[in-house]
N, C-alpha and C positions, 0 to 999 in steps of 0.2 A: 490825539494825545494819549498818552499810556501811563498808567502810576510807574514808578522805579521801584516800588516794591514787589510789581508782575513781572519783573526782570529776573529770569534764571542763569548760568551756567551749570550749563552743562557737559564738561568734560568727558572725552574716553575715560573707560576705567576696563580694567582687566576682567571683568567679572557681573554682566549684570544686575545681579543680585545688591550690589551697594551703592545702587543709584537710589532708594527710595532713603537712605541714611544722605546722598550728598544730597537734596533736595529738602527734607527736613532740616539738614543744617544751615539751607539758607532760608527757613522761614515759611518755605510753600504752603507746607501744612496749616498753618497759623494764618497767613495771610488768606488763603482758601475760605478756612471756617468765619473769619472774620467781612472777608468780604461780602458772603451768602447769609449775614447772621444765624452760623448756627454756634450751638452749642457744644463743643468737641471736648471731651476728656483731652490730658496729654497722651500723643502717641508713646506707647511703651516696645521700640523693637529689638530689648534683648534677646527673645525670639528667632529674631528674622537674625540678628547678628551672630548669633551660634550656628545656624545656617550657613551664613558666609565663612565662619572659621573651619566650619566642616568639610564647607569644598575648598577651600586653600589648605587644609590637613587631613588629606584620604589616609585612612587606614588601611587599606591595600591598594595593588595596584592591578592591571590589565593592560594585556596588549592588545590592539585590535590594529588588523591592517587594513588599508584600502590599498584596491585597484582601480585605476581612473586614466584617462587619455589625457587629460588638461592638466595634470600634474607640477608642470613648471609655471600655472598661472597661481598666484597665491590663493587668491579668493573664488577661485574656481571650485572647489568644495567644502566653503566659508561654513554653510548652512549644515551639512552635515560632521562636519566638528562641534558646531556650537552646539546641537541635539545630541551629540557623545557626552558634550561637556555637561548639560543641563541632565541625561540623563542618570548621572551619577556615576 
């Protein structure tokens, strides 16, 4: 049997960085400290949310090209976009 409060969604989202924002909004956090008895301040991620505005509004830009044979498979150089992306 499982509580329905250890029940998440968790949606794609464009940008991993605002998935610790969709999982606080359902409670995780809160449910987490409460189930372990601890003690948790409220999480504060205005922080982390300035982050996420910062990579949805670069203040310049770059081009960088790849060369690659698997080109017409999408996810065939999944991994090194997403370390383009995370890279800043």
């Amino acid at each position: 049997m499982f509580r329905k409060k250890a029940v998440i969604s968790l949606k794609d989202v464009d940008s991993i960085y605002k998935i610790p924002g969709l999982l606080k909004s359902q409670g995780l956090d809160d449910y987490i400290c409460k189930r372990f008895s601890l003690n948790c301040p409220e999480a504060n991620l205005s922080e982390w949310e300035q982050v996420i505005f910062e990579e949805a509004n670069p203040v310049s830009e770059v081009t960088i090209g790849m060369v690659g044979k698997y080109i017409e498979l999408p996810d065939a150089y999944k991994s090194v976009i997403e370390a383009l992306k995370h890279g800043g």
